[in-house]
C-alpha positions in Angstrom: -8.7 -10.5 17.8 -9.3 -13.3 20.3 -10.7 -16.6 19.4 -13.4 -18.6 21.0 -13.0 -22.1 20.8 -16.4 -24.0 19.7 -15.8 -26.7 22.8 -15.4 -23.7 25.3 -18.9 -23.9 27.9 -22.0 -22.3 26.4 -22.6 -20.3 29.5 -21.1 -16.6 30.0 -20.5 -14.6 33.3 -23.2 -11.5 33.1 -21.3 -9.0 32.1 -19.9 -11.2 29.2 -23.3 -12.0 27.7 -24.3 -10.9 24.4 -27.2 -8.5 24.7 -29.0 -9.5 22.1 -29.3 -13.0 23.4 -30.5 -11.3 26.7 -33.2 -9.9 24.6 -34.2 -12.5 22.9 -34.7 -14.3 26.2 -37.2 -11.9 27.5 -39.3 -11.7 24.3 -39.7 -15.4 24.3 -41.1 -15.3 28.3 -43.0 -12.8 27.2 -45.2 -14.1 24.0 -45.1 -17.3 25.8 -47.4 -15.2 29.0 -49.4 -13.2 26.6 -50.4 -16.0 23.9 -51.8 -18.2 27.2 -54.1 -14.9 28.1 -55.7 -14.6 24.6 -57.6 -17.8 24.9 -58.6 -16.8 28.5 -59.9 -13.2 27.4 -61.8 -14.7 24.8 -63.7 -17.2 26.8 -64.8 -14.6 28.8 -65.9 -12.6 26.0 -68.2 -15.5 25.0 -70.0 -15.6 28.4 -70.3 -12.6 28.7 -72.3 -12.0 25.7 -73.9 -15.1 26.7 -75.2 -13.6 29.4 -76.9 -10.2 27.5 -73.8 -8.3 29.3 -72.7 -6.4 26.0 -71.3 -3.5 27.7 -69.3 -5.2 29.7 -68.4 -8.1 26.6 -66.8 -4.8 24.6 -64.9 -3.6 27.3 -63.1 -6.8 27.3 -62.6 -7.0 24.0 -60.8 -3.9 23.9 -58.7 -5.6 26.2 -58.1 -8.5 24.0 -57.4 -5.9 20.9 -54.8 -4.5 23.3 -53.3 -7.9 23.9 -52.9 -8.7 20.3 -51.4 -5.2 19.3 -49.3 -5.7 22.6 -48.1 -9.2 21.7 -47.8 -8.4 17.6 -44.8 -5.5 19.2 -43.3 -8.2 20.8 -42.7 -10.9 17.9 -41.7 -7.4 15.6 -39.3 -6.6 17.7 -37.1 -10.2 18.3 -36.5 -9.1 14.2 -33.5 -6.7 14.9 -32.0 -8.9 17.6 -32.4 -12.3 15.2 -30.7 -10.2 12.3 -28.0 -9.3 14.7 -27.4 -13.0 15.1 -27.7 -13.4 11.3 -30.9 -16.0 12.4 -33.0 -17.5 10.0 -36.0 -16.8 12.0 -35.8 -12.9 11.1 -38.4 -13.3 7.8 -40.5 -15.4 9.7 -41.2 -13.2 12.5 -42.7 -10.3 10.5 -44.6 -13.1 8.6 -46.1 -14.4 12.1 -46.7 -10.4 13.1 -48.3 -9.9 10.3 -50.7 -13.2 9.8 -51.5 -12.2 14.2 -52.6 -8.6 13.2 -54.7 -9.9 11.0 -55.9 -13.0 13.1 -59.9 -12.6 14.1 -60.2 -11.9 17.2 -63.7 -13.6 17.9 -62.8 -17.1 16.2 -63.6 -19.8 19.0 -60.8 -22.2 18.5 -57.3 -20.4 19.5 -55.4 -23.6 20.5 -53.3 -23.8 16.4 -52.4 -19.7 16.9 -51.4 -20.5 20.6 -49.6 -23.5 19.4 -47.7 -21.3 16.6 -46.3 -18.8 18.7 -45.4 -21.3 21.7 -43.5 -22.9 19.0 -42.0 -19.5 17.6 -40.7 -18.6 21.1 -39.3 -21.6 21.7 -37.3 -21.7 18.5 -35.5 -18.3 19.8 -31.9 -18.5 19.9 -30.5 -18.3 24.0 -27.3 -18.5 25.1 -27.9 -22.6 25.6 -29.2 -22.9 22.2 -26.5 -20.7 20.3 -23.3 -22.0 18.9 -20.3 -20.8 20.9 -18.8 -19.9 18.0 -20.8 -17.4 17.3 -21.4 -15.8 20.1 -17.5 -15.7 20.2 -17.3 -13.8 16.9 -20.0 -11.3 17.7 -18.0 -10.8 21.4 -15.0 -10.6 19.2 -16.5 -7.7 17.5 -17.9 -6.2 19.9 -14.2 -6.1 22.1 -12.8 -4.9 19.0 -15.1 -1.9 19.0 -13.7 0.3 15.8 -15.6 0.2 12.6 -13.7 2.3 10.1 -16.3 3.8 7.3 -15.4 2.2 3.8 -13.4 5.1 2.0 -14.8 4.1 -1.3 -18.7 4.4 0.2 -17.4 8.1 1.4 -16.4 9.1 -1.7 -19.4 8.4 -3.1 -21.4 10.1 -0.4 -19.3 12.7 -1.1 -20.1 13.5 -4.4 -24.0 14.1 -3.4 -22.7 17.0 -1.7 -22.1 20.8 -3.0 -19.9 23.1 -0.6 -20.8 26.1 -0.1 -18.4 28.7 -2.5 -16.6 31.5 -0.6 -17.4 30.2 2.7 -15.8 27.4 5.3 -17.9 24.6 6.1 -17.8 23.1 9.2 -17.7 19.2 9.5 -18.1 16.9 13.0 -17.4 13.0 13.8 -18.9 12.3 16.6 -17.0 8.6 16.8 -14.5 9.7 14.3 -11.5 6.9 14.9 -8.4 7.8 13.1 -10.2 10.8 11.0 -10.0 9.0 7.5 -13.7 8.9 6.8 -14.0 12.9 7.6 -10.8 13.5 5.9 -11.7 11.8 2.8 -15.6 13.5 3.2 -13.7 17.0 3.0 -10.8 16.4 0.5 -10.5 19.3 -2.2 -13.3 21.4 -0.2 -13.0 24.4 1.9 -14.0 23.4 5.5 -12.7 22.3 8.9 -13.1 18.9 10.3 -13.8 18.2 13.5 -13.9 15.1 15.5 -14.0 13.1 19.0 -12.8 10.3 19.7 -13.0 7.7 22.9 -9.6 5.7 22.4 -6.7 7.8 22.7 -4.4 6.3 20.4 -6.9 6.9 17.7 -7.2 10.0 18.9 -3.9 11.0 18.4 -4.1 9.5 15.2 -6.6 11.5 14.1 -5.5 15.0 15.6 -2.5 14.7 12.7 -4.9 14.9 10.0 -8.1 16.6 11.5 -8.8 20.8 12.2 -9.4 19.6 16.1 -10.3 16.3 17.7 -11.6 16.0 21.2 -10.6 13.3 23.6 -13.0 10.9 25.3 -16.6 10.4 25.2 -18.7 12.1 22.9 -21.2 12.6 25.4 -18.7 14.0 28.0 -17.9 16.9 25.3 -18.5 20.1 25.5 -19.6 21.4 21.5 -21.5 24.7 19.6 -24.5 23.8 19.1 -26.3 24.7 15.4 -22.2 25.4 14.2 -22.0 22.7 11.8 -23.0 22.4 8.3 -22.6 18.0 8.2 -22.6 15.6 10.9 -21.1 12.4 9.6 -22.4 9.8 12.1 -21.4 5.9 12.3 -21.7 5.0 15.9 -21.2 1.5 17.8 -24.2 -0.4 17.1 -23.2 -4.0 18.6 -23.7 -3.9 22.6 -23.7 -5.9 25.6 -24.5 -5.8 29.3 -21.7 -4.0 31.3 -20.2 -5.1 34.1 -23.1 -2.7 36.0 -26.3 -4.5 34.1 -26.3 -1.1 32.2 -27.2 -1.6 28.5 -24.7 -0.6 25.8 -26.3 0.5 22.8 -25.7 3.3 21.6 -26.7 3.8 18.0 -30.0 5.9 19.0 -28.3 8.0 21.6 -25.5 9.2 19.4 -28.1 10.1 17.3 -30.4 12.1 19.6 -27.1 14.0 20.7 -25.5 14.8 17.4 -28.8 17.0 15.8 -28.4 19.8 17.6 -25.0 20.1 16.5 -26.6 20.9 12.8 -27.4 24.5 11.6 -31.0 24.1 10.0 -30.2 23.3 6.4 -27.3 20.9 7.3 -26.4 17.6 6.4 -26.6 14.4 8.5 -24.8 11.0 7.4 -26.0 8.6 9.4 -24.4 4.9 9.0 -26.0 1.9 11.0 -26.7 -1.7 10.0 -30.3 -1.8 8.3 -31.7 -4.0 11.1 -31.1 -1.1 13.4 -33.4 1.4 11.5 -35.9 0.1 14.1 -39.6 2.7 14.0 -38.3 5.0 17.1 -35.1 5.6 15.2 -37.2 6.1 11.9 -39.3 8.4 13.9 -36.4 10.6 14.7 -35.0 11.3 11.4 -38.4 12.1 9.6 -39.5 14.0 12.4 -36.0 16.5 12.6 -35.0 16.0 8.9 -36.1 16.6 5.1 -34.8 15.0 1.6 -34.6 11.5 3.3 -33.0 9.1 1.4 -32.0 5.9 2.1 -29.1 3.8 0.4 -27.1 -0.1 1.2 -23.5 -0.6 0.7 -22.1 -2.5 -2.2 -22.4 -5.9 -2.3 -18.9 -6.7 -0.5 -19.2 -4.7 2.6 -22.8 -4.9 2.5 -22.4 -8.8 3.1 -20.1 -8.1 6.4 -21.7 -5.4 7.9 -25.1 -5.2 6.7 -24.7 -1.5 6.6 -27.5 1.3 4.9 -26.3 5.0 5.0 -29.3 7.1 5.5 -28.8 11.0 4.3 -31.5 14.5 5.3 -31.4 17.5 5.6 -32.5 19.2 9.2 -35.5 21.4 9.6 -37.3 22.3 12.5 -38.9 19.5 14.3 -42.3 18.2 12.1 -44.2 15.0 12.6 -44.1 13.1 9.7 -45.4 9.6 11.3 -45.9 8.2 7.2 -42.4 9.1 6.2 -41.0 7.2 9.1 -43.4 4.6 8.4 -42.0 4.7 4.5 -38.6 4.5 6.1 -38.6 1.8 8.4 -40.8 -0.6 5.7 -37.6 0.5 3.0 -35.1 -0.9 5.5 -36.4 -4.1 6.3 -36.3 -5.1 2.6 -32.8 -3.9 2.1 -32.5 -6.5 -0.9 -34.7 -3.5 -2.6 -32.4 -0.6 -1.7 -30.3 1.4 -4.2 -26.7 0.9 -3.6 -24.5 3.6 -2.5 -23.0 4.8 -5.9 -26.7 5.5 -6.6 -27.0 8.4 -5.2 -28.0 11.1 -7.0 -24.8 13.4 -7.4 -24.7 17.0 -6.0 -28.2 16.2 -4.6 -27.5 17.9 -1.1 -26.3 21.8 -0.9 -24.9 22.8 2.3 -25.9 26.1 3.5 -24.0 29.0 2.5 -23.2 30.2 5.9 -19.6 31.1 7.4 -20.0 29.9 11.5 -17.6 30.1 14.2 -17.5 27.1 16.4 -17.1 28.6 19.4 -16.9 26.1 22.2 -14.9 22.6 21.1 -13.8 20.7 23.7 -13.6 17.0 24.3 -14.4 15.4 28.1 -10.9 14.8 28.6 -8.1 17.4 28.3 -4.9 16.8 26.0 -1.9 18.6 25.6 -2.2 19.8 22.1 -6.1 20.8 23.0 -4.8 22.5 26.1 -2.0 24.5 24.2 -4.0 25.5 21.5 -7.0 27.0 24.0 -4.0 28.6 25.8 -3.2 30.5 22.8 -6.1 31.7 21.8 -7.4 33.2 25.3 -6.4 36.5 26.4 -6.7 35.7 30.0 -3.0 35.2 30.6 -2.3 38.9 28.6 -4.7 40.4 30.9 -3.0 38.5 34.1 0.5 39.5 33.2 0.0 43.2 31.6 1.2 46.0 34.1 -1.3 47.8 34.5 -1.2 51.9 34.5 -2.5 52.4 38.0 0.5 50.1 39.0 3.1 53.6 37.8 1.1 56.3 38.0 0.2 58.2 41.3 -3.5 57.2 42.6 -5.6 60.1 42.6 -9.6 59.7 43.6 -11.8 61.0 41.2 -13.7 62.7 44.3 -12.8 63.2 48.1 -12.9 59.7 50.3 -15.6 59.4 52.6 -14.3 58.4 56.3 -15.0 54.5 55.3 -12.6 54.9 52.3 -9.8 56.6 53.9 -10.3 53.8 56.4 -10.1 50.9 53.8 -7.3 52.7 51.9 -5.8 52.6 54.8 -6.1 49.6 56.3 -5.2 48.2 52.9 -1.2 49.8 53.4 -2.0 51.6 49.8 -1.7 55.1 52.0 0.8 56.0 54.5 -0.5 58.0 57.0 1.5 61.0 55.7 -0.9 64.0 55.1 0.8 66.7 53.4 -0.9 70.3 54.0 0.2 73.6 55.2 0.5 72.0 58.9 1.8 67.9 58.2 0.6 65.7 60.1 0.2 62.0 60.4 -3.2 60.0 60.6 -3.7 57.3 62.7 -6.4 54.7 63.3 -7.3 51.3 63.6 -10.1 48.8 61.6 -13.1 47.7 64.0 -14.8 44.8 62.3 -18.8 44.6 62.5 -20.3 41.5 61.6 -24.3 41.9 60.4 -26.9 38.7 59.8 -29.1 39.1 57.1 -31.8 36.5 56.5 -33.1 36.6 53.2 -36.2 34.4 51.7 -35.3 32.1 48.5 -38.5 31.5 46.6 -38.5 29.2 43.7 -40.4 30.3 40.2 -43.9 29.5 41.5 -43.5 31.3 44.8 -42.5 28.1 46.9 -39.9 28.7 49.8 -37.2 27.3 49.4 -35.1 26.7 52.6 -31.6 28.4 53.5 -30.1 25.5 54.7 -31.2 23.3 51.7 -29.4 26.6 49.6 -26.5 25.7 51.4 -26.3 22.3 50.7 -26.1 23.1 47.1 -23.8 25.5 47.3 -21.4 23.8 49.5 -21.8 19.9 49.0 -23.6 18.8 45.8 -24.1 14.8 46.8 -24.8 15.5 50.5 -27.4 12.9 51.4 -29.6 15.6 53.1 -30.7 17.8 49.9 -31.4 14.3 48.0 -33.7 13.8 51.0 -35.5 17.1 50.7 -35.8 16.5 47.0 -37.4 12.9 47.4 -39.8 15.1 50.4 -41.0 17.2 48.0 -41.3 14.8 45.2 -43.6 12.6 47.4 -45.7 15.5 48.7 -46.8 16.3 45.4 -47.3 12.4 44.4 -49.8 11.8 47.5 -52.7 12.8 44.9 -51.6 9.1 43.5 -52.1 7.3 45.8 -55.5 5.0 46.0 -56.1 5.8 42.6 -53.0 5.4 39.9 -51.2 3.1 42.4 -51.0 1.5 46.5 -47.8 3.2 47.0 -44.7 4.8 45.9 -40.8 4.4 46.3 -37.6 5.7 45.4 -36.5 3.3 42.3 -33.2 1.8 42.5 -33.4 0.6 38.5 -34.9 2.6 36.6 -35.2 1.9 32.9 -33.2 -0.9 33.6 -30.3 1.2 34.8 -28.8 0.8 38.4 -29.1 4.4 40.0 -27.5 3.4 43.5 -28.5 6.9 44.8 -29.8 7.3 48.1 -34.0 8.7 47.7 -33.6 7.6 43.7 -32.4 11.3 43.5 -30.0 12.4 40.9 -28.2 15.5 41.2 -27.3 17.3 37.4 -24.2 18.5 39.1 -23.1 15.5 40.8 -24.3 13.2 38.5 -24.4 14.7 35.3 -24.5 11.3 33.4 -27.4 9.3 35.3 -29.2 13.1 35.4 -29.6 13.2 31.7 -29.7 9.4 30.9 -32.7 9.5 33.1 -34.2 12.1 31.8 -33.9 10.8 28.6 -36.2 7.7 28.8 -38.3 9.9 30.6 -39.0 12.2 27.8 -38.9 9.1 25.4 -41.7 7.3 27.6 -43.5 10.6 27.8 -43.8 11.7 24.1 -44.2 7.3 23.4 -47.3 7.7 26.0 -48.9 11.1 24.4 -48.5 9.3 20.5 -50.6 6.1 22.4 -53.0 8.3 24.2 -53.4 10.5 21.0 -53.9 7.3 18.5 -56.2 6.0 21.1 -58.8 9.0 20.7 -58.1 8.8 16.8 -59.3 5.2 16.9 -62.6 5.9 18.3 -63.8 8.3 15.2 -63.7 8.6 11.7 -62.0 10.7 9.1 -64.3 13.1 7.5 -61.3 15.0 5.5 -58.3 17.0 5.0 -57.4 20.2 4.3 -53.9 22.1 3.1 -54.3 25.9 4.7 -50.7 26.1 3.4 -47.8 24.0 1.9 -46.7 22.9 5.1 -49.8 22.4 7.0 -52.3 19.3 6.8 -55.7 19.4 8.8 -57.8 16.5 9.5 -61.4 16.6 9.9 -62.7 13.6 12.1 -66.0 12.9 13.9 -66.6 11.1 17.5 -69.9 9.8 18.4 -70.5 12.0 21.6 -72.4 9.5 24.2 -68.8 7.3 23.6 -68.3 6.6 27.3 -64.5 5.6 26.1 -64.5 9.1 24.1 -65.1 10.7 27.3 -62.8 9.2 29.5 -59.8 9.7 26.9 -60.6 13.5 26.5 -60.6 13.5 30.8 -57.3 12.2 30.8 -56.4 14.6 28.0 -57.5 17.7 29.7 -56.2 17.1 33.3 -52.9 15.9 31.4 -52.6 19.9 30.7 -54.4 21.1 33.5 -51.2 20.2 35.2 -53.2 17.5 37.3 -50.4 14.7 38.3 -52.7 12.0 38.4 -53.2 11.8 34.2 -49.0 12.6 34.1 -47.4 10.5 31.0 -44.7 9.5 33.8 -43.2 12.7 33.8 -43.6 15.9 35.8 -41.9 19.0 36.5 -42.1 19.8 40.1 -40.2 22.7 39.8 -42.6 24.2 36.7 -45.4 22.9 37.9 -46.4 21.0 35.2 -47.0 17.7 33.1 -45.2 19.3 30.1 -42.7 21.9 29.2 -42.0 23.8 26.2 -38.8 23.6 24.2 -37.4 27.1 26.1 -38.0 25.3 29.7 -35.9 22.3 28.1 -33.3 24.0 26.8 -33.1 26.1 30.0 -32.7 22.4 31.8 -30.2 20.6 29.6 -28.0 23.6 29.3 -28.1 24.0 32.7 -28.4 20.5 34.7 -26.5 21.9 37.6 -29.1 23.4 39.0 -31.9 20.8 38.8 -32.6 17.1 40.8 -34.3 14.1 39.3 -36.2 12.0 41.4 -37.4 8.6 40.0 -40.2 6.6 42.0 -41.3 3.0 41.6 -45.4 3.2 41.7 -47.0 -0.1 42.5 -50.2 -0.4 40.7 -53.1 -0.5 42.9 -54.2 -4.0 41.6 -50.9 -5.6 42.1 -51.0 -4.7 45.9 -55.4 -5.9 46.3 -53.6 -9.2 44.6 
């Protein structure tokens, strides 16, 4: 491991700086900008009401209740980035969230809150502020980039586990390393282990102790989905920017991608440090899994790498916003956790179900991979076999029409020869006729869809021109936008803080497979974070009146809205033009090609599993009061 001398400068070339740090930095701009407002909105809150406008006094305050909310998200979140750095500031930033949720809003004097969080920003670690030394160690372990899984801790995950009797279970690693971990999950059961690996030496490591191990990137892989009864997961979790400005983290997306692996009733092991159990990746679990539990390592390791293994069971996606809630309040008092070789023994029983993984294959190919695929196809069989029609005299099953004979013919599979009462020999020749047929491609909602566009795709998947009909299409249908949601519209270049460098802000999901679903990722994430606000939004404005259980599974909640709410009204107009399909009330997301603000799980699934034959376009839209100012 490389050293970093505590005398070395403080300053780091971009793509060497710690991420964290980076964070830390914006946060800080941030509650700086947003405590100065409060004072501002609150003033004008006064006047107002001093002036008999009430209407327009609440509408502001609404504003300022925003602004608080707003700003208490902001100080929670430095927390995971302050226990990256193993700051002391961590407890007293969900102190200072807490005492600002619960600050009232309509006290007059706001200059000893302002002067509080000024004070809190300023104290944030940067990289001027931070000791060389350890931002060297936390670089150190971030270049070193393998975290091998405690065997000890395995075992005792292991014995919370029951394998099914009589049939093979079937185990995956997403970021398996050398295979020990897996290997030592499995040992004395019945079941195949399977793994992927980024580092190839590992990789070859692992393939002498592991069923089959993949090369490369996890997310470059090619796997079964619903084929495995346990997913042990313990991604990377430390990041920095890349040499791009791309963010490295990638504890969350490991995650996203690893669930469908599971059958429904399998196991997930999910290891991260308990300052990354953040309330979206809380939200995740709860909502996909059942039989949560949540346990820190021992002492020892605990002390190094702050680690809490988390443990469900999948089931078909629920929302269970208080579970995550539970969840995320458990982990950030991990002082209160149960250790490890607490957990309940034979606790979890994997489902007794024998599955084939049919497709296993890693993003890059290996020799060992390759030979074994070889052997198991029948392809080359089929290629080499002589076939009977090779021997055996051709006979048509009926007479040739005149084309046949021709083609037979023509093809040298006939000589000529006809043998009859009276020989004789045939001769011809092959005319060629070449015919046009146009023919109308219309896409699923009766668009026309032009042949030369059809082309493109077929015969050039980058070419600049289909990207430019994609990005004409996307901005006809945004035109409704314009004047209203924002002044005007562009192909982004960044979007969600990722360098696209694609000409119209098109991404193609055959050319660019990677940026096509990354994308589309934080798209869907933005979308479903947008619905939860919009829905919590309405909630706020009325009152629980009760609940009922129809069934074991179901809850129903009564609540009551006062009708002549003019904020009721406009949240239920967004609500139904959202699925009306009308673009303007779009979560930032829509599907030109369905038509729609939303799709269902079937039009997903048709999408991911077949990104070759979609586009993404991502536009910047300037708000409309950003351009009158």
């Amino acid at each position: 491991m490389e050293q970093v001398n505590e005398a070395q400068p403080q300053s780091q070339p971009p793509s060497q700086r710690f991420y964290a740090l980076e964070q830390l930095g914006e946060l800080a701009g941030t509650i700086t900008l947003i405590s100065e407002g409060l004072q501002a909105y609150r003033e004008q809150v006064a006047g107002l009401l001093a002036g008999q406008k009430k209407a327009e006094a609440f509408e502001l305050y609404r504003l300022l209740e925003r602004q608080r909310t707003y700003l208490v998200e902001q100080i929670r979140a430095t927390r995971p980035f302050l226990m990256e750095l193993e700051n002391p500031l961590a407890p007293a930033a969900q102190k200072l969230a807490e005492q600002l949720a619960a600050f009232p809003l309509m006290t007059a004097d706001y200059s000893k809150l302002t002067e509080v969080l000024k004070r809190f920003a300023d104290a944030l670690p940067d990289h001027q502020t931070t000791d060389a030394s350890i931002i060297g160690r936390l670089m150190n372990n971030v270049r070193l980039g393998h975290y091998p899984t405690d065997l000890t801790h395995v075992g005792y995950i292991a014995n919370s586990i029951v394998f099914p009797a009589g049939n093979t279970a079937n185990l995956i690693d997403p970021c398996c390393g050398t295979g020990d971990a897996l290997l030592r999950l499995a040992l004395g059961t019945d079941s195949q282990c399977y793994g992927i690996e980024l580092d190839d030496h590992r990789a070859e490591q692992a393939q002498q102790q592991l069923y089959r191990v993949g090369f490369g990137s996890f997310f470059g892989s090619n796997i079964s989905p619903g084929a495995f009864h346990t997913v042990f997961l313990n991604p990377p979790y430390l990041s920095v920017l890349s040499e791009n400005g791309g963010r490295s983290r990638d504890e969350k997306r490991f995650l996203i991608e690893s669930i469908p692996l599971l059958m429904m009733g399998g196991l997930l092991i999910y290891i991260v440090p308990y300052y990354r159990l953040t309330a979206d990746l809380c939200g995740i679990i709860c909502d996909n899994f059942e039989q949560v539990r949540i346990h820190r390592f021992l002492d020892r390791e605990f002390k190094q790498f702050k680690q809490v293994v988390v443990t469900g069971v999948r089931r078909r996606r629920t929302e269970a916003e208080q579970d995550a809630e539970a969840l995320c309040s458990a982990a950030e008092r991990p002082e209160t956790l149960p250790t490890a070789d607490l957990l309940p023994k034979a606790c979890y029983e994997l489902p007794a179900v024998s599955k084939k993984v049919e497709t296993f294959r890693g993003a890059v190919f290996n020799e060992d991979e390759l030979a074994r695929q070889l052997a198991n196809s029948t392809g080359f069989d089929r290629l080499f076999a002589k076939s009977r029609l090779d021997s055996e005299i051709k006979r048509p099953p009926l007479p040739l029409s005149i084309g046949q004979v021709g083609l037979i013919g023509g093809s040298g599979l006939i000589n000529g020869l006809m043998e009859c009462d009276y020989p004789h020999i045939v001769k011809g020749r092959i005319i060629k006729e070449k015919h046009t047929v146009t023919d109308e491609n219309r896409g699923p909602h009766g668009r026309l869809i032009s042949p030369d566009a059809q082309k493109i795709v077929q015969g050039n998947p980058s070419a600049v021109p289909l990207r430019a009909a994609v990005w004409s299409q996307a901005a006809e249908r945004m035109k409704p936008l314009l004047g209203g949601v924002c002044s005007r519209f562009s192909p982004a270049t960044a979007p969600y803080g990722e360098p696209l460098h694609l000409p119209f802000g098109v991404a193609l999901g055959g050319a660019e497979a990677e940026q096509f679903l990354l994308c589309y990722f934080h798209a869907r994430e933005n979308q479903e974070e947008e619905i939860k606000s919009r829905t919590q939004a309405i909630r706020a404005l009325g009152r629980t009146v009760g609940q009922f259980h129809p069934d074991e599974e179901t809850t129903l909640t009564v609540m009551a809205f006062r009708s002549s709410d003019p904020e009721l009204h406009k949240q239920m107009d967004v609500a139904q033009r959202f699925f009306s399909d009308d673009i303007t009330a779009a979560a930032g997301l829509y599907y030109l090609g369905f038509g729609s603000n939303y799709i269902n799980e079937q039009q997903e699934r048709q999408i991911l599993s077949n990104p070759e034959a979609y586009a993404l376009c991502v536009a910047e839209l300037q708000p409309v009061e950003e351009a009158a100012r």
